[in-house]
VMD Tcl script that draws the C-alpha trace (Angstrom):
set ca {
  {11.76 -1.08 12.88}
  {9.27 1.48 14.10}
  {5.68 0.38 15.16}
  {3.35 3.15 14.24}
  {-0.18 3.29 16.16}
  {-2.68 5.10 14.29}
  {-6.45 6.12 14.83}
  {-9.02 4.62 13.02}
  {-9.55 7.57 10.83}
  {-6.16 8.08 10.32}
  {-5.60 4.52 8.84}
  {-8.53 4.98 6.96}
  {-7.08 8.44 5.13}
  {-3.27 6.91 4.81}
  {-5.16 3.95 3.33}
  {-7.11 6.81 0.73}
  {-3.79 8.14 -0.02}
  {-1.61 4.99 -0.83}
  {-4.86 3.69 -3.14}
  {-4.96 6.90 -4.81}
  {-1.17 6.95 -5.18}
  {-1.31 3.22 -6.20}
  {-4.10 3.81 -8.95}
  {-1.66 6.51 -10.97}
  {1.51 5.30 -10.48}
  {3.58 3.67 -13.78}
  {6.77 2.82 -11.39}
  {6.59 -1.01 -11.15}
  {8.89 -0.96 -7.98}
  {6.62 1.76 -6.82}
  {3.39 0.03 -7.28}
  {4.59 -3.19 -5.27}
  {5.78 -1.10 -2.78}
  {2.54 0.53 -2.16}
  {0.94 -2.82 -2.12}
  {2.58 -4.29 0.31}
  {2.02 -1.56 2.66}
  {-1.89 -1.73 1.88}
  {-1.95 -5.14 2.28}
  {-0.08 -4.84 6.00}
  {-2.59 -2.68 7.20}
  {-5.48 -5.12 6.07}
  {-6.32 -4.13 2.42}
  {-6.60 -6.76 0.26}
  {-5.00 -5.61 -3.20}
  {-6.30 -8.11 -5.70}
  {-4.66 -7.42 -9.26}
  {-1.11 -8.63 -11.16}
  {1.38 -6.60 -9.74}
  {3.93 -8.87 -7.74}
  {5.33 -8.05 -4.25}
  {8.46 -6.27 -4.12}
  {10.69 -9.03 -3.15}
  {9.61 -10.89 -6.63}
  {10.96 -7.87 -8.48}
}
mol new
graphics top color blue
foreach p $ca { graphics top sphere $p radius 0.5 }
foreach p [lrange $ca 0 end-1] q [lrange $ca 1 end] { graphics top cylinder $p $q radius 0.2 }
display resetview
């Protein structure tokens, strides 16, 4: 696995984008996907959806 080391404001605008992408997606496995990578960079995603490895 790859470590990625971002900027501040580049975390910040990959963080925009996955909420954004989070808020209008329908796909389930999509969704927990997304959350999962919010919640590794320190977002705390507070709503039903389960992780992906509940799925």
């Amino acid at each position: 696995m790859k470590t990625l080391k971002l900027t501040e404001s580049e975390e910040s605008r990959l963080i925009k984008i996955l909420q954004e992408r989070y808020s209008k997606s329908l796909n389930l496995f999509e969704i927990s996907t997304i959350k999962g990578i919010l919640e590794k960079l320190g977002v705390k995603v507070d709503d039903w959806t389960p992780d992906f490895k509940d799925l």
